[in-house]
N, C-alpha and C positions, 0 to 999 in steps of 0.2 A: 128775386133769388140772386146771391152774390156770384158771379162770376169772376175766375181770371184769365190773363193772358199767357196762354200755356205754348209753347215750343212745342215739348217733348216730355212726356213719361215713358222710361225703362229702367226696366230690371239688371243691375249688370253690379262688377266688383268695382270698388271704389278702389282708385289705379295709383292715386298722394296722397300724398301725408299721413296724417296719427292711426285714421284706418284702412290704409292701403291694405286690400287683400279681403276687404268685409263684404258679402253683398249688400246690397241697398236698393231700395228704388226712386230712383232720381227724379224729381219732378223740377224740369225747368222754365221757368217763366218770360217772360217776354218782355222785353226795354228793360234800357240800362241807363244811367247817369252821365257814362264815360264812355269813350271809343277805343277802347285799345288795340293797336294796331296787330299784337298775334291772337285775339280772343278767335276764337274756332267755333261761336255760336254765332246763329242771324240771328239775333234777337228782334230782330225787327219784322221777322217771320214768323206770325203766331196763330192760336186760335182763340177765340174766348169760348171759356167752357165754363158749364155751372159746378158750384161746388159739389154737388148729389154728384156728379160724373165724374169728378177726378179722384173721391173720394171710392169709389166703387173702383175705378179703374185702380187706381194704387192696390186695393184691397185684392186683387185678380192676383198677385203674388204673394207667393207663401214665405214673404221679410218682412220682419217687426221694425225695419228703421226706411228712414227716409231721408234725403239729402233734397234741403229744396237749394238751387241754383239758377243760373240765369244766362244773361242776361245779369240785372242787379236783382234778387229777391228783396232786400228789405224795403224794397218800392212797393211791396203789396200788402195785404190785410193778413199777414201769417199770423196774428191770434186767432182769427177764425177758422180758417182750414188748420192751424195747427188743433185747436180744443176737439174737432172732429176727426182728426185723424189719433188722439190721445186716448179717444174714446175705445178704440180697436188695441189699446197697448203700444203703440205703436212711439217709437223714442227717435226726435226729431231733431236736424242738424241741419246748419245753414252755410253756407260759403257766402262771403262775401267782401265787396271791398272797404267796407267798414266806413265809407261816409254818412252811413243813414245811419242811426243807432238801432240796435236789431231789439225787436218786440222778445219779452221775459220768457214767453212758454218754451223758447229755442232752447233743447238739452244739452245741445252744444255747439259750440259758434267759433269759427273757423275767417276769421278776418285775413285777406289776402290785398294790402295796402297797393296803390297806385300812384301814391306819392310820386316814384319816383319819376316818371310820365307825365304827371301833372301834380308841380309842387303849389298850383293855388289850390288842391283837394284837400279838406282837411278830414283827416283821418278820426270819426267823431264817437267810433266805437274802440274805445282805449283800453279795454277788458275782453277775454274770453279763457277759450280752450288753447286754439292753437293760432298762433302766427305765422302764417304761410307766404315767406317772401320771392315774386318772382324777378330774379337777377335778371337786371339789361344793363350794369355797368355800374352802378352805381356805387357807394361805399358804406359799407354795412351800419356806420358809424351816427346813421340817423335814425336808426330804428332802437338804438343806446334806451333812450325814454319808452318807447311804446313796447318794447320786451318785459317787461315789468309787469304787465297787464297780464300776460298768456302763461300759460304753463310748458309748453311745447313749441318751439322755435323752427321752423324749417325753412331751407332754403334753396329753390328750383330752378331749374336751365328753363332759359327762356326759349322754349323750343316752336322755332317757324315753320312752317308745312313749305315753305315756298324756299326755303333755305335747305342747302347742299348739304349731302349727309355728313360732309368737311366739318362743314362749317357749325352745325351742331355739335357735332363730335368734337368740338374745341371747348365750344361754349362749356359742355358736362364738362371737359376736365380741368375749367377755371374753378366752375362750382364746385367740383370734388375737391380743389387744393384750397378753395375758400375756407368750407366746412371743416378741412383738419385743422388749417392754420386759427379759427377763429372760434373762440369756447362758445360751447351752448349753443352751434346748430347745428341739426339734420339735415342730411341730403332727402330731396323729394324729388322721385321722378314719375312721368306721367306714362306709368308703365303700360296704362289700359293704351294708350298711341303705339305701344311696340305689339301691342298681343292681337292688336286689327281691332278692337272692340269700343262699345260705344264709351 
């Protein structure tokens, strides 16, 4: 029986980007490629679970969509648990950092680059929905080629848990004078963090 490495499944609003404000149920999976220094998941904390289990469990919620995340998800077998969660109707959406090329059955794919952290990562999925960049300083001016790919352009405050409510509160208003000064992106913020929710 195929199992994976599962974190966490829950039910909650999708808090950035294109559908901020949608419910969903999240299934996130376990190891990543990269360490990023504000990720806010232990991916290294996991369970393995069979697929008959995650697929039942997902189904325990009355939402037709799903957000698999991580952790890295395109590390895993998502043709398989996507064709069985496809089976239920159910319309299927990936986050990721886009160095793995993400499996076709994804309805919609949400690349969130690391480049700029790590400029030997090469950014290997150049195509989707939406381009979700998270600002730590960098200059917009290299993501010029990979915009091209996506339809919807965003760009987020790199928000720390361990950083002074100052100190964030800077960071958003670099991003918001970014976004105006700079054609074709959106602001994304990680609203579900202000509302307490998962």
């Amino acid at each position: 029986m195929v199992s994976y490495p599962i974190v966490e499944i829950f039910h909650s609003v999708q808090g950035e980007g294109h559908h901020c404000g949608i419910p969903h149920v999240f299934v996130r999976f376990g190891n990543c490629n990269l360490r990023c220094e504000w990720c806010d998941t232990d991916f290294l904390t996991y369970e393995e679970k069979e697929l008959d289990s995650i697929v039942e469990e997902v189904l325990t919620y009355n939402c037709d969509r799903v957000v698999f995340t991580g952790g890295e998800p395109a590390m895993q077998d998502l043709a398989t648990i996507g064709r069985r969660l496809k089976e239920h109707g159910i319309t299927l959406s990936i986050e990721t950092n886009g160095s793995i090329p993400v499996d076709s059955i994804i309805d919609w794919i949400c690349v969130s680059p690391k480049d700029q952290v790590y400029p030997n990562v090469t950014v290997k999925q150049i195509t989707g929905d939406e381009l979700k960049v998270v600002y730590c300083g960098q200059s917009l001016d290299m993501y010029d080629e990979l915009r091209l790919g996506f339809d919807h352009h965003f760009l987020q405050p790199c928000y720390v848990e361990s950083a002074s409510v100052e100190q964030n509160g800077r960071d958003f208003q670099i991003v918001e004078q970014l976004v105006k000064d700079s054609h074709g992106w959106r602001l994304s913020l990680q609203t579900h963090k202000w509302m307490g929710v998962l």
